[in-house]
GUNU-596165 format. One record per residue (C-alpha): residue in three letters; residue number from 0; x, y, z. Coordinates in pm, 1 decimal, padded with zeros to 6 digits, always signed. Example, Ala and Ser with C-alpha at 12.3 -4.5 7.8 and 13.67 -1.06 7.14 Angstrom:
2
{resn->Ala | resi->0 | x->+01230.0 | y->-00450.0 | z->+00780.0}
{resn->Ser | resi->1 | x->+01367.0 | y->-00106.0 | z->+00714.0}
% end
This chain:
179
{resn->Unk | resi->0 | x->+00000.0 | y->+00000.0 | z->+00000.0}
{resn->Unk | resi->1 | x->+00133.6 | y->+00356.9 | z->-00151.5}
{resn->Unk | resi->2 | x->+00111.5 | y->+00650.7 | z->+00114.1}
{resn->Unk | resi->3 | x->+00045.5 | y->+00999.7 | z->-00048.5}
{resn->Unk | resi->4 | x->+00208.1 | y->+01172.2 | z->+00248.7}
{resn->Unk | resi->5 | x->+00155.6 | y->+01562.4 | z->+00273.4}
{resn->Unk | resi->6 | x->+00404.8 | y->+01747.5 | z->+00501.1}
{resn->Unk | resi->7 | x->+00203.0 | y->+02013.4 | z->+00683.2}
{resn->Unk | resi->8 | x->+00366.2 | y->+02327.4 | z->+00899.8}
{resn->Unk | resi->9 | x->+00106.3 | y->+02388.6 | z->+01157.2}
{resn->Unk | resi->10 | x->+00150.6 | y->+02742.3 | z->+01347.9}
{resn->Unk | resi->11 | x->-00001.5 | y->+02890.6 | z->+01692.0}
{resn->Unk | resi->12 | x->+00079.8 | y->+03218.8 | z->+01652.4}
{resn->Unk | resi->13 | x->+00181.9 | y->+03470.1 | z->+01980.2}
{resn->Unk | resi->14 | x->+00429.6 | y->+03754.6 | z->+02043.5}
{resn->Unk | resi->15 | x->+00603.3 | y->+03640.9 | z->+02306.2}
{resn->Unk | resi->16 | x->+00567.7 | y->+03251.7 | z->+02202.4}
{resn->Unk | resi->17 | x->+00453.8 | y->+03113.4 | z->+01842.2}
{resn->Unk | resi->18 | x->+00464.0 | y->+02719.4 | z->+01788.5}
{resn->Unk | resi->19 | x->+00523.5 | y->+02527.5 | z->+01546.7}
{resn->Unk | resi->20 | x->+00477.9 | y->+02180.0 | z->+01405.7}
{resn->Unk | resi->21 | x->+00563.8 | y->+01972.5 | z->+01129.9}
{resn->Unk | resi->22 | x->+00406.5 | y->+01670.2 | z->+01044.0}
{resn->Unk | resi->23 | x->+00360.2 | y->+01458.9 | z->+00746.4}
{resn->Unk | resi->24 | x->-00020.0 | y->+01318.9 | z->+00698.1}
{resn->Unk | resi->25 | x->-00166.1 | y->+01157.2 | z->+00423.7}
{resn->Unk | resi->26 | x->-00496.1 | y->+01190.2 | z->+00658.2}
{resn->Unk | resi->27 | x->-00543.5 | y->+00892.9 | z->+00829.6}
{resn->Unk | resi->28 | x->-00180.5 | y->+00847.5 | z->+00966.7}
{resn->Unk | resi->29 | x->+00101.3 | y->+01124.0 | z->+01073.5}
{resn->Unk | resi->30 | x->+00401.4 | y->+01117.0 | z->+01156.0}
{resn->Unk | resi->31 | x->+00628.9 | y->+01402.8 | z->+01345.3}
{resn->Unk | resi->32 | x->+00914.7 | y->+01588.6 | z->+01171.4}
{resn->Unk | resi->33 | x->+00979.5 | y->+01888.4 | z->+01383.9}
{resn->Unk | resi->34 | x->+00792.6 | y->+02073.9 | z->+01692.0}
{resn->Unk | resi->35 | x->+00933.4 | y->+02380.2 | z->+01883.8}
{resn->Unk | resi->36 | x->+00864.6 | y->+02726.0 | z->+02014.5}
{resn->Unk | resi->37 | x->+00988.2 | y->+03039.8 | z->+01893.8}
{resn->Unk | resi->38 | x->+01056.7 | y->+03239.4 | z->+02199.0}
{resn->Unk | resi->39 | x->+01084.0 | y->+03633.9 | z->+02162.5}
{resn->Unk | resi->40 | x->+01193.4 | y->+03890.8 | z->+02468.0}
{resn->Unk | resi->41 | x->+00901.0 | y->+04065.8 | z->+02600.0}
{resn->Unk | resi->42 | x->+01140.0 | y->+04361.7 | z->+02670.8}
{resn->Unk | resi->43 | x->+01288.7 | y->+04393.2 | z->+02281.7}
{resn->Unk | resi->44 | x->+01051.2 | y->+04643.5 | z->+02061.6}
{resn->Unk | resi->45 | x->+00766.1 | y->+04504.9 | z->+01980.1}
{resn->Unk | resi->46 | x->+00852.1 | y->+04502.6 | z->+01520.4}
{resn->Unk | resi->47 | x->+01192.9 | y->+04351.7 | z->+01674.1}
{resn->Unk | resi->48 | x->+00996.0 | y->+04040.7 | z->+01817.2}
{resn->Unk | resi->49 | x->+00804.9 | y->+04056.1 | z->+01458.6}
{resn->Unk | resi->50 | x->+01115.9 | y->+03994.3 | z->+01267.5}
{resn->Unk | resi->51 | x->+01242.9 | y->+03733.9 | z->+01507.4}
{resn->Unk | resi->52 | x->+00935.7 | y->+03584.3 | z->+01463.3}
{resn->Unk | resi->53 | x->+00970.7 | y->+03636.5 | z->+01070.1}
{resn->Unk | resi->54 | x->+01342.2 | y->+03515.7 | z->+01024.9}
{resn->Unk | resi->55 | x->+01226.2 | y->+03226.3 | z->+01236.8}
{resn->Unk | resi->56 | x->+00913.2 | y->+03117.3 | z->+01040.6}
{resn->Unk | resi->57 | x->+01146.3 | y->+03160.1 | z->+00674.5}
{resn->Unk | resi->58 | x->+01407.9 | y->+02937.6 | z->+00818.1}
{resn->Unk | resi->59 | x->+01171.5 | y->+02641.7 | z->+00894.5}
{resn->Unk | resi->60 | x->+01015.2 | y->+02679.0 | z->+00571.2}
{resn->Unk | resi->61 | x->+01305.9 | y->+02625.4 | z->+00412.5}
{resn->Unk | resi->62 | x->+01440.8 | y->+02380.6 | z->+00601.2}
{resn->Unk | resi->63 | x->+01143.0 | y->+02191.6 | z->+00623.7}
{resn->Unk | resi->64 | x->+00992.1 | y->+02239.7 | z->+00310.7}
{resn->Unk | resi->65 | x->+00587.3 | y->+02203.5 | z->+00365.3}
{resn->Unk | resi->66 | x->+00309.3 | y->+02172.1 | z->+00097.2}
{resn->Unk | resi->67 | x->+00073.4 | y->+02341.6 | z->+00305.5}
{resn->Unk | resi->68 | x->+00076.9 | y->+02607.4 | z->+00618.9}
{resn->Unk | resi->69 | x->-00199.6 | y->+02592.6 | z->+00891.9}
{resn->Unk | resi->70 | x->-00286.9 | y->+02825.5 | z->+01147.4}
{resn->Unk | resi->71 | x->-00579.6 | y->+02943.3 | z->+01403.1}
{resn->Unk | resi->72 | x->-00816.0 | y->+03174.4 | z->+01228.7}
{resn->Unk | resi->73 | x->-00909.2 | y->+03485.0 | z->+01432.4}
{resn->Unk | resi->74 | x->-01114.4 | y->+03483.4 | z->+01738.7}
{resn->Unk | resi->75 | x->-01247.5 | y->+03752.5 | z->+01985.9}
{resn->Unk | resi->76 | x->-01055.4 | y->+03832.9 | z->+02240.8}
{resn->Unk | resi->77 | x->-01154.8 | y->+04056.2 | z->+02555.8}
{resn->Unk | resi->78 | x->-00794.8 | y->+04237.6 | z->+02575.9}
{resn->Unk | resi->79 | x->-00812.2 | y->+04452.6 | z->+02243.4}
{resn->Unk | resi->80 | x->-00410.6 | y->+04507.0 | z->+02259.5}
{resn->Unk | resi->81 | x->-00357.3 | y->+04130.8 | z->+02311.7}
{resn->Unk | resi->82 | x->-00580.7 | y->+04046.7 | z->+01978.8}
{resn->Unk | resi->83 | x->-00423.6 | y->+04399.7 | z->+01797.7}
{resn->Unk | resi->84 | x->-00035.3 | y->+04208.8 | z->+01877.8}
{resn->Unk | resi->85 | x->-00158.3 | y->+03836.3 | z->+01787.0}
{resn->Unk | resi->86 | x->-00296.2 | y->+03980.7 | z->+01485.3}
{resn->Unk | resi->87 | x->+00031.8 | y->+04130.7 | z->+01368.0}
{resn->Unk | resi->88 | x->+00239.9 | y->+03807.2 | z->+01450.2}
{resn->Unk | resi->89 | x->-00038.4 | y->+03611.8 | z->+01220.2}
{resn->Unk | resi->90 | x->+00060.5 | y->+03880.6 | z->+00944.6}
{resn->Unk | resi->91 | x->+00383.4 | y->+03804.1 | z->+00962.7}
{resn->Unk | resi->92 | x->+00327.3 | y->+03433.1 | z->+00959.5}
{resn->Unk | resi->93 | x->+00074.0 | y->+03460.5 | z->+00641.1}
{resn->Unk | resi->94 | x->+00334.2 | y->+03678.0 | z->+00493.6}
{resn->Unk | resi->95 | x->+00585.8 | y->+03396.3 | z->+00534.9}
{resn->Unk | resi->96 | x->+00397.1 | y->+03123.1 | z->+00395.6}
{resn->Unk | resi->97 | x->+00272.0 | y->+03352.4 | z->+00098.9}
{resn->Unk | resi->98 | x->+00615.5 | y->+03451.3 | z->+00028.1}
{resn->Unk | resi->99 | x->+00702.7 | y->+03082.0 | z->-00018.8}
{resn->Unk | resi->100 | x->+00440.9 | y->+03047.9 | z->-00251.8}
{resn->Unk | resi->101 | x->+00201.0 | y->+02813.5 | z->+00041.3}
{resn->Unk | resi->102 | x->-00165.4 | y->+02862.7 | z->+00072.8}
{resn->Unk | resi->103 | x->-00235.0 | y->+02947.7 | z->+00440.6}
{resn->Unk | resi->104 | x->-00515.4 | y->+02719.0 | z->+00546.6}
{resn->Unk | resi->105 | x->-00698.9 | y->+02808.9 | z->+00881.7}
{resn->Unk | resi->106 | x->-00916.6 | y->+02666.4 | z->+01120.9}
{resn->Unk | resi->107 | x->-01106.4 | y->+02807.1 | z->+01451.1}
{resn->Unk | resi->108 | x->-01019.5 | y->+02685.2 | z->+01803.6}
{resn->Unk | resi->109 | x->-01344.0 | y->+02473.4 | z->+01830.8}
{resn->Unk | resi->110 | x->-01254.2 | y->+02296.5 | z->+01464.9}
{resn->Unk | resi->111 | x->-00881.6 | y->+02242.4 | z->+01611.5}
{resn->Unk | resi->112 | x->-00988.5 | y->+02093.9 | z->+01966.4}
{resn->Unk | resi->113 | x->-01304.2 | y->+01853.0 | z->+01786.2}
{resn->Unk | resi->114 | x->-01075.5 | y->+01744.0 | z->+01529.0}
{resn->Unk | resi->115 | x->-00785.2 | y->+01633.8 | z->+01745.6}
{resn->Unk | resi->116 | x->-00990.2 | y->+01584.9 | z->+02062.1}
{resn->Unk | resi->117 | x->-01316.6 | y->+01482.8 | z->+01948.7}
{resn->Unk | resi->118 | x->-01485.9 | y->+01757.3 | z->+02209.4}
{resn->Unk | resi->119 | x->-01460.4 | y->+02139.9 | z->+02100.8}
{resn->Unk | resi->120 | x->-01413.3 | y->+02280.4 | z->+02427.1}
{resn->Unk | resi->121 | x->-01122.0 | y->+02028.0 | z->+02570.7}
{resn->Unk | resi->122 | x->-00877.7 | y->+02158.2 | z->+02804.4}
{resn->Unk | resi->123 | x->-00485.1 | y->+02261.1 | z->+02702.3}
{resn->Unk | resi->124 | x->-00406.9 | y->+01954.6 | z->+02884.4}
{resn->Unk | resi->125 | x->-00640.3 | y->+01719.7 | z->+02676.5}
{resn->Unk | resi->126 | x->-00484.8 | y->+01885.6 | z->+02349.5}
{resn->Unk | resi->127 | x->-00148.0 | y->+01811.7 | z->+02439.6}
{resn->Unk | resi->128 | x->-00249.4 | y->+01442.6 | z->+02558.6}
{resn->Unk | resi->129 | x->-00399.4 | y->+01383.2 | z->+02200.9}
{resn->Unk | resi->130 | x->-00105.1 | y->+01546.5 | z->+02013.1}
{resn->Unk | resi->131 | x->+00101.9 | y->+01312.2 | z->+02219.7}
{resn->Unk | resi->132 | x->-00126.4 | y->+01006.3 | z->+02188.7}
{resn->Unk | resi->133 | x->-00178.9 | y->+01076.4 | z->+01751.8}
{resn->Unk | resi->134 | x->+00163.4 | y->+01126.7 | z->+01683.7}
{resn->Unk | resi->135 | x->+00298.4 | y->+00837.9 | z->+01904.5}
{resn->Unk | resi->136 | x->+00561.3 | y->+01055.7 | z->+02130.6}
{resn->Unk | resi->137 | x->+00738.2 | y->+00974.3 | z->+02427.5}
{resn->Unk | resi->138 | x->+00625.4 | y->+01308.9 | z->+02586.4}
{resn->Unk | resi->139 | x->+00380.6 | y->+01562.2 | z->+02586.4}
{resn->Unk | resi->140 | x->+00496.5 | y->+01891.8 | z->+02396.8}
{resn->Unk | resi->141 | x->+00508.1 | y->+02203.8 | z->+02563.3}
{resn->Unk | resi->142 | x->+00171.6 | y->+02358.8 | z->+02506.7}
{resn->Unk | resi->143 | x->+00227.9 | y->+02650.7 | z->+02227.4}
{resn->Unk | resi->144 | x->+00361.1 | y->+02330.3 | z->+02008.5}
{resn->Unk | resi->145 | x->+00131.4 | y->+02122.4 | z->+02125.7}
{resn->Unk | resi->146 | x->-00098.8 | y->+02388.6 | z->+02007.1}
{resn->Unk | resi->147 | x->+00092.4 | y->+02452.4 | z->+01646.2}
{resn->Unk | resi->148 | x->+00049.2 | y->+02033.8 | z->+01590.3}
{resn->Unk | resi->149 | x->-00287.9 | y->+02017.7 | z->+01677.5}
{resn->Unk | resi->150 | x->-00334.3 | y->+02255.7 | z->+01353.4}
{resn->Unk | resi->151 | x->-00115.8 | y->+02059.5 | z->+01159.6}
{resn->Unk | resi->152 | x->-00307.7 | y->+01738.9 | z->+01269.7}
{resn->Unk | resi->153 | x->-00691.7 | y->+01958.9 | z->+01220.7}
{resn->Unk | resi->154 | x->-00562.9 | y->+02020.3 | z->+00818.4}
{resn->Unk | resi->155 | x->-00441.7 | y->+01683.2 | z->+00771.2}
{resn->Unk | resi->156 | x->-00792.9 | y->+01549.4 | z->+00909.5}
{resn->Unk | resi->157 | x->-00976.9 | y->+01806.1 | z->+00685.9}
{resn->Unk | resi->158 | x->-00826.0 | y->+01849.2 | z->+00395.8}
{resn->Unk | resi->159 | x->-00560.9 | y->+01576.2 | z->+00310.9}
{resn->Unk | resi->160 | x->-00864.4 | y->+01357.8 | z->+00427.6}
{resn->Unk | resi->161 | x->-01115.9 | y->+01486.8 | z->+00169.5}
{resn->Unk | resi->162 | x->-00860.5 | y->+01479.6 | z->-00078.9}
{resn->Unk | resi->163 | x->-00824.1 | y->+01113.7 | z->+00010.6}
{resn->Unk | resi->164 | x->-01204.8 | y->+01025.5 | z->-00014.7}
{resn->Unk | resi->165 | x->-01272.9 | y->+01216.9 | z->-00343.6}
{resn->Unk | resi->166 | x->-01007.2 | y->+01031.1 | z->-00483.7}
{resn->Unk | resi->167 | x->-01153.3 | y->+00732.9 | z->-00373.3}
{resn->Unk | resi->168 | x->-01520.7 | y->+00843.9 | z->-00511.5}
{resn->Unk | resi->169 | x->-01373.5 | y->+00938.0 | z->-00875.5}
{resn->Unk | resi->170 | x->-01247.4 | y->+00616.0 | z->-00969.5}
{resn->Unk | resi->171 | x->-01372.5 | y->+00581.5 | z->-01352.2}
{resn->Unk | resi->172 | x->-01629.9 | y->+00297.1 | z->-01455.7}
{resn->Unk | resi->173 | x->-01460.7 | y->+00063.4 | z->-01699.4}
{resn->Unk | resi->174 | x->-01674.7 | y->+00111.9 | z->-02021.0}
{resn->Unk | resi->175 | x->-01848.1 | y->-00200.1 | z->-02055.5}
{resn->Unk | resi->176 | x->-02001.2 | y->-00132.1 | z->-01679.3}
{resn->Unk | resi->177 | x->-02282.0 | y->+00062.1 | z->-01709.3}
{resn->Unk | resi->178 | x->-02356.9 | y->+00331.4 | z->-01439.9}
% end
């Protein structure tokens, strides 16, 4: 049996911590490449901690070479500065993945947390316990890559796993079999 594997960079985006994972999915099974946090100074200027964040984000594309970049679509938040900064370090993050020529794929929080945990309102803890569980590691990953892989895993359940079934649905009728 052929596996059409898909390698997927998964992002939780944040200004003083952004995730990341990289997994390769053909939808059904997936397998870990790289997780990690990119950690910025709180007390460096604010478009400083953007390019960090930037630089960062370029070098794991290139290293790691995905087909396809997802991250957390917008939500409300209560703390308008909080949502003004995580909005600027998703910028920069679409702005990476554009510049490599990916489409940016993106989910919500309750589409992340029901497609990893089966429950859209799970815990951090359950989250990391799936991410753990799914991808077969020895530990739990820290929670803002446990967050960036639980993307990763909610587009490879979505998407790679559509592909998968209307590939399976399109198979053409031999001729001589009528419809």
């Amino acid at each position: 049996m052929q596996h059409n594997f898909t390698r997927v960079l998964g992002i939780d985006c944040g200004s003083n911590a952004t995730g990341f994972g990289v997994i390769d999915s053909d939808g059904r099974a997936s397998v870990l490449v790289a997780h990690g946090v990119i950690r910025t100074r709180p007390n460096h200027a604010f478009e400083a901690r953007l390019l960090q964040i930037s630089t960062e984000l370029r070098d794991l594309i290139a290293k790691h070479v995905p087909q396809a970049v997802a991250v957390e679509g917008v939500f409300h938040s209560v703390n308008a500065r909080s949502a003004l900064q995580l909005g600027h370090v998703r910028g920069v993050a679409l702005l990476a993945a554009a510049d490599a020529g990916l489409a940016v794929h993106e989910y919500s929080p309750l589409q992340i947390k029901s497609s990893v945990v089966g429950y859209g309102r799970a815990e951090k803890s359950q989250v990391q316990q799936m991410v753990k569980l799914l991808l077969r590691l020895n530990e739990i990953p820290a929670e803002d890559a446990a967050d960036a892989l639980a993307v990763a895993l909610c587009h490879s359940h979505h998407s790679l796993g559509a592909a998968r079934i209307a590939r399976a649905t399109s198979i053409q009728r031999p001729a001589s079999i009528p419809a």
